[in-house]
C-alpha positions as CSV (number, residue, x, y, z in Angstrom):
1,X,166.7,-78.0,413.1
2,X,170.1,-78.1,414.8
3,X,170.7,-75.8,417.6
4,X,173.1,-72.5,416.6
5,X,176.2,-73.1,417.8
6,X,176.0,-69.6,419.0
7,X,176.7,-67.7,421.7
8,X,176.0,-63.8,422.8
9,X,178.1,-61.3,424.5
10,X,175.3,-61.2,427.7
11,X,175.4,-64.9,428.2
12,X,179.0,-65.1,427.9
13,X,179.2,-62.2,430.1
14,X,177.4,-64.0,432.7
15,X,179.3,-66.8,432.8
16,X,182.9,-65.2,432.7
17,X,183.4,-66.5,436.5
18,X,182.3,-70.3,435.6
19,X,185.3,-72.3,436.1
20,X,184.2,-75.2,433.5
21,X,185.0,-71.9,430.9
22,X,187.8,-71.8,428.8
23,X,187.0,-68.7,426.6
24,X,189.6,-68.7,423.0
25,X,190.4,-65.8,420.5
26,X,191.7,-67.6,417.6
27,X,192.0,-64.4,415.3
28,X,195.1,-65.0,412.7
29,X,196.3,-61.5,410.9
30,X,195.9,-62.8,407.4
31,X,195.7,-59.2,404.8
32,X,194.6,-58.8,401.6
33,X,196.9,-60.3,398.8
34,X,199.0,-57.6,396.9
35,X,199.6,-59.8,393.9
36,X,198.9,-63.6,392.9
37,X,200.7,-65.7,395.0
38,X,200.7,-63.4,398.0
39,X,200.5,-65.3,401.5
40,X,201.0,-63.5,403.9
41,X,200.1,-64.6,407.5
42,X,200.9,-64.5,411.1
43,X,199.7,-65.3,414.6
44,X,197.0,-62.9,415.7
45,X,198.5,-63.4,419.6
46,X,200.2,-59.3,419.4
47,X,196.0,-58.6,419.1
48,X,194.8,-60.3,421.9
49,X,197.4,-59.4,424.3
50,X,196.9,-55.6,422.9
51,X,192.2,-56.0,423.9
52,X,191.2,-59.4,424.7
53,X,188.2,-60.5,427.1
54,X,189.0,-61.2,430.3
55,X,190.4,-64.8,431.0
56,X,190.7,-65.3,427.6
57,X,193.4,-67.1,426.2
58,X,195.3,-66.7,422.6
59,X,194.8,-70.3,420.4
60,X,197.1,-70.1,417.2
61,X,195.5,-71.1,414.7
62,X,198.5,-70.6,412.3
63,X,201.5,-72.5,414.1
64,X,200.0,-74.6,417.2
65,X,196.4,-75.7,416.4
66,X,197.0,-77.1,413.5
67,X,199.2,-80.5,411.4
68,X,203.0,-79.8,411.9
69,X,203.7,-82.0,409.0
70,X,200.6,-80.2,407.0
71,X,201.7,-79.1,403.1
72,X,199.2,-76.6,403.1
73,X,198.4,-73.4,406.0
74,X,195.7,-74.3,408.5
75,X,195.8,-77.7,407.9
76,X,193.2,-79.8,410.9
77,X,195.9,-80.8,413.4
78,X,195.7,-85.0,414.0
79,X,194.4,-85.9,417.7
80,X,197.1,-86.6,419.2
81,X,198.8,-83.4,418.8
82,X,195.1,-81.6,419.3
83,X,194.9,-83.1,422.4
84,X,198.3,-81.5,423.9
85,X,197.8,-78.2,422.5
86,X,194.0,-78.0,423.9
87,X,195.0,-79.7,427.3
88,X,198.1,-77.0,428.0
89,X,195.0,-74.6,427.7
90,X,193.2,-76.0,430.7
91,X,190.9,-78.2,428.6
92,X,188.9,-81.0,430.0
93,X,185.9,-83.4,429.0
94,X,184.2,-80.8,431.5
95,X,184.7,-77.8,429.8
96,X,182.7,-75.4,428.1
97,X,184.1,-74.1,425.5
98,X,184.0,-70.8,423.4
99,X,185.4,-69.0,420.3
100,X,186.0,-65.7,419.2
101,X,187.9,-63.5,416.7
102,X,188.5,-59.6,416.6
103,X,187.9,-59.6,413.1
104,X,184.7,-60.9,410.8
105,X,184.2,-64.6,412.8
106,X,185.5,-66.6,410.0
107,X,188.8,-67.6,412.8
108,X,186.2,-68.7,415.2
109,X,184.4,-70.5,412.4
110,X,187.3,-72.0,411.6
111,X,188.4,-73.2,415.6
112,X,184.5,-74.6,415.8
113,X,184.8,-76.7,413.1
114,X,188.2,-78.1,413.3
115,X,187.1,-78.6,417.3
116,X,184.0,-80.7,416.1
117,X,186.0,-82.9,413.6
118,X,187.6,-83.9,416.9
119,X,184.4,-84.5,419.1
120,X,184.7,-81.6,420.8
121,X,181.2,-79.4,420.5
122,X,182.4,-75.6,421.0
123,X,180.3,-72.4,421.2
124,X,181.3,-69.2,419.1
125,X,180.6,-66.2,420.6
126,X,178.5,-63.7,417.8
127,X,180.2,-61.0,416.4
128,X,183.3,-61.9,418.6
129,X,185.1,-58.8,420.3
130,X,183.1,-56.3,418.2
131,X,180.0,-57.5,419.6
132,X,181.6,-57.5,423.1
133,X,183.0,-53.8,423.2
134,X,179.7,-52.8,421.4
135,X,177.7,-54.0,424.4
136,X,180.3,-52.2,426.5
137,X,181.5,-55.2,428.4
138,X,185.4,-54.4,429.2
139,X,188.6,-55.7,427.1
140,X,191.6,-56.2,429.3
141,X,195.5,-55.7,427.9
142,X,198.7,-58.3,428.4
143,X,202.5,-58.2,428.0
144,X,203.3,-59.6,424.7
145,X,207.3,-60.1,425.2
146,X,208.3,-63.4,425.8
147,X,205.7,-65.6,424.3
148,X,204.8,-66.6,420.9
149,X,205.9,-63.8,418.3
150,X,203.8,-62.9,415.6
151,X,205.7,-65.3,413.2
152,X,205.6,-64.3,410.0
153,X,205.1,-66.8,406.9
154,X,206.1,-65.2,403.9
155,X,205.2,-66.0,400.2
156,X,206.3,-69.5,399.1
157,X,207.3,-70.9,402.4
158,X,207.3,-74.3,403.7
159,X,204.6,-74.9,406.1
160,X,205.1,-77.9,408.9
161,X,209.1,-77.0,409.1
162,X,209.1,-74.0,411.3
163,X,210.9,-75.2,413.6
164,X,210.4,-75.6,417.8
165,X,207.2,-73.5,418.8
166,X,205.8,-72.9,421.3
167,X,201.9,-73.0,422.9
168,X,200.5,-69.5,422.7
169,X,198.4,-70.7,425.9
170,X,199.2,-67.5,428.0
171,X,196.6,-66.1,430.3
172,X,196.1,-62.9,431.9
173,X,195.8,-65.1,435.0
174,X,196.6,-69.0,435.8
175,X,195.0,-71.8,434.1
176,X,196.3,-75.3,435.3
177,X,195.3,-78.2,433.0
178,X,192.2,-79.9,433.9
179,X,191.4,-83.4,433.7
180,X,191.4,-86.2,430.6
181,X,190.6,-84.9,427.4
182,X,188.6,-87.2,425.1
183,X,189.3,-86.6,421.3
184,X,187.6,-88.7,418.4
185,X,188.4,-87.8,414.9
186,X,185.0,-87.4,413.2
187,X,186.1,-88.3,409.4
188,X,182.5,-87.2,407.9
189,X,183.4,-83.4,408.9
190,X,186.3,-83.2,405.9
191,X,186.7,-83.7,402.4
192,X,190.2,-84.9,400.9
193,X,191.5,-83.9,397.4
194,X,190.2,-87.2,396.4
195,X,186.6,-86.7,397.3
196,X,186.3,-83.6,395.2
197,X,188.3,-85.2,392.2
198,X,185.4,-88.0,392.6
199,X,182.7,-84.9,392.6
200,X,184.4,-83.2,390.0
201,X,184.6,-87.0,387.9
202,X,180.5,-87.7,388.7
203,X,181.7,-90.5,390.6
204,X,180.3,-89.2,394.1
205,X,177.4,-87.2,394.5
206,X,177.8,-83.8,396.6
207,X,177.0,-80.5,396.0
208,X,180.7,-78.8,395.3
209,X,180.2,-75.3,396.8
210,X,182.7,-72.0,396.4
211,X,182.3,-70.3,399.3
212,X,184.5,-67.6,398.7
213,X,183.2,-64.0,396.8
214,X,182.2,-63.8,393.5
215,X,185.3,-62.0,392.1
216,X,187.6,-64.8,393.7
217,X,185.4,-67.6,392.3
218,X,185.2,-66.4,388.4
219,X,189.1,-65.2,389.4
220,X,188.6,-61.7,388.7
221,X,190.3,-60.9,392.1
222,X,193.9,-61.5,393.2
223,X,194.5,-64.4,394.5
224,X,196.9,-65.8,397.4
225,X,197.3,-68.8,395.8
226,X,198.8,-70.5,392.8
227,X,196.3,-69.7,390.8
228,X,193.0,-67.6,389.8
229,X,189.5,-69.5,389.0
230,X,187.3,-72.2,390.7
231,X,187.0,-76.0,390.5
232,X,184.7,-77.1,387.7
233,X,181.3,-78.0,389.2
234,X,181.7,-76.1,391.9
235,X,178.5,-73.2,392.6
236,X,179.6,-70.2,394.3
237,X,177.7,-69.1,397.4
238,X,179.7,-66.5,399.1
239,X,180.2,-66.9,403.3
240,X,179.8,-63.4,403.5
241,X,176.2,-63.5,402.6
242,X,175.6,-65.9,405.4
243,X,176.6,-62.9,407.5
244,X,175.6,-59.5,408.4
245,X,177.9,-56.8,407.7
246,X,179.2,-56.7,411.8
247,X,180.1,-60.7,411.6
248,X,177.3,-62.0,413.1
249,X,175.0,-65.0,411.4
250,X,172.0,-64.0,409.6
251,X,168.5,-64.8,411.5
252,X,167.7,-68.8,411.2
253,X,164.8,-67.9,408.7
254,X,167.1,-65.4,406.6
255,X,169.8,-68.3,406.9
256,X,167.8,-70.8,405.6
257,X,166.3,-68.9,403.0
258,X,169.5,-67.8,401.3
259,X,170.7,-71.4,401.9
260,X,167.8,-73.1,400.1
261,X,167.8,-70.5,397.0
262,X,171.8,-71.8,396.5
263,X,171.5,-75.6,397.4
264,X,167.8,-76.4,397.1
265,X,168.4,-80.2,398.1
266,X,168.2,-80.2,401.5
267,X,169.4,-83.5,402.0
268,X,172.1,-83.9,399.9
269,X,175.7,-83.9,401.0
270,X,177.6,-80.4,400.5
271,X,181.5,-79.9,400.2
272,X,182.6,-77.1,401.2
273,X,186.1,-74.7,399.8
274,X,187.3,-71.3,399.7
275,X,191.3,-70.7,399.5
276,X,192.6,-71.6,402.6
277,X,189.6,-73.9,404.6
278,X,188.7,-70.5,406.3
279,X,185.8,-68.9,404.7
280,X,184.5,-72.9,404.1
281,X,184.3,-73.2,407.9
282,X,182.5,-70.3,408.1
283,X,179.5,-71.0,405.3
284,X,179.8,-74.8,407.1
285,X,178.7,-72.8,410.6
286,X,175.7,-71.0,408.4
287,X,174.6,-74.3,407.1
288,X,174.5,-76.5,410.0
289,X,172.5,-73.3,412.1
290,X,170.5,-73.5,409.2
291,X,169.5,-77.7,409.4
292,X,171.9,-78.7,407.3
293,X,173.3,-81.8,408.2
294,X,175.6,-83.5,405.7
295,X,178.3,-80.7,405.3
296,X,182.4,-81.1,404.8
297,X,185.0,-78.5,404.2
298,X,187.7,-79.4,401.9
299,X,190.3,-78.9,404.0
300,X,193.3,-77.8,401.5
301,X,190.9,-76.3,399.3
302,X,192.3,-73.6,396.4
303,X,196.1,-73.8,398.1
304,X,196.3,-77.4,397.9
305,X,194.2,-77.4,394.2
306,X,195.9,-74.9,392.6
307,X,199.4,-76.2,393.2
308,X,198.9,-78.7,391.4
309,X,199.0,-77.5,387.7
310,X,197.6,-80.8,386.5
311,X,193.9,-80.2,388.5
312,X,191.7,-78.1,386.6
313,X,190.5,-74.6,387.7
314,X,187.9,-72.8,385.7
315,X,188.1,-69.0,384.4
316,X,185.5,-66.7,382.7
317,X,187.3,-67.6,379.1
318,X,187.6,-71.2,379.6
């Protein structure tokens, strides 16, 4: 089985001196949708400068880390401009590298997963900051003026025109960059809007999975996107359940069980979506801890589907 990517708060503790560390919150403030069609999002940087660990740094997920020219939010940034935002951050070919969110894991699922599309093997700390205050290890504070705002991207628009930003690479402390950065785009680690129209057609065989809750996928639940529903023969299994209530992974055996009951072919490739590529990164963390081994996230997933009112989605009347 492949080793959990998986980190706890008394080994990262331990290490907080090791100069090879480079220790990431990636948390995005994304709420709850108000009404269909309701994006709201902005960097989660005002957070970490409010509790963060110690030499932790703020990677935005929303603006930086991610394609300027994308059409859709959180798009996997190419690695060419990967490789400037992570080297501004002190990143190296030597570094060890770890994730972590203040809010349910899914941003540091998200980082990890975008990080190994690129070659680069990070380590997600547990429960993130929840699981580090719970263990009483301390949180330390930082002056928010003058770096990235929380920039806010209201409904409907444009993504990859914002505009000149900025790295939100700030430190409570120095970091200098360190040494060469070797990137490799890994193309088996996403899915395209082709690949699922070749699922959806029967002309590739994959296991189409929802991994968003139950209410979203029969599209009982507002939606942030263009529309409610799921792609047709797609099976929901919910990342949530791959978690325990306090946003830490289930136990491998638990893991693999609740895997197995959903996608009993163990060998057979798996796509991965949710709405946004967040809560897909996420169920694609529980299935690799849990042996999987041919996984990809659609990477537009429901916002890039459902704009297009020509691609199918499927409702409880239809």
């Amino acid at each position: 089985m492949t080793a959990r990517p998986l980190v706890d708060a008394a080994w990262l503790a331990a290490r907080l001196d090791d100069p090879t560390l480079v220790l990431l919150d990636v948390t995005v403030d994304l709420p709850r949708p108000l009404h269909d069609g309701d994006h709201r999002s902005a960097s989660g940087r005002p957070g970490w400068a409010a509790a963060h660990i110690p030499v932790s740094q703020h990677l935005d997920l929303l603006h930086d880390f991610a394609d300027p020219e994308g059409t859709f939010h959180f798009a996997h940034p190419p690695v060419d401009h990967a490789r400037g935002v992570l080297s501004g951050l002190g990143i190296s070919d030597g570094s060890t590298v770890v994730l972590y969110d203040s809010a349910d894991g899914f941003w540091s699922a998200r980082a990890w997963w975008s990080l190994r599309g690129l070659g680069l093997h990070a380590l997600v700390l547990d429960g993130g900051l929840t699981a580090w205050q719970g263990a009483g290890h301390p949180v330390q504070t930082a002056d928010a003026a003058g770096s990235v705002p929380g920039q806010q991207a209201t409904t409907g628009s444009p993504v990859g025109a914002a505009g000149d930003r900025t790295v939100s690479g700030e430190v409570s402390g120095d970091v200098a960059p360190g040494g060469s950065l070797t990137l490799v785009e890994d193309p088996s680690v996403w899915a395209s809007r082709e690949d699922v129209l070749d699922i959806v057609a029967g002309r590739r065989s994959a296991a189409l999975v929802c991994a968003l809750g139950a209410d979203q996928f029969t599209g009982e639940a507002t939606t942030r996107y263009s529309r409610r529903g799921h792609i047709p023969t797609s099976v929901n299994l919910s990342a949530r359940d791959l978690a325990h209530e306090a946003g830490r992974l289930l136990p491998a055996p638990v893991l693999a069980r609740v895997v197995g009951q959903a996608l009993p072919e163990e060998d057979g490739e798996v796509v991965l979506y949710c709405g946004g590529g967040i809560s897909a990164s996420y169920a694609a963390l529980g299935l690799v801890s849990a042996g999987r081994t041919r996984v990809r996230v659609y990477d537009g997933s429901l916002e890039e589907w459902s704009a297009d009112p020509d691609l199918p989605l499927v409702l409880p009347s239809t």
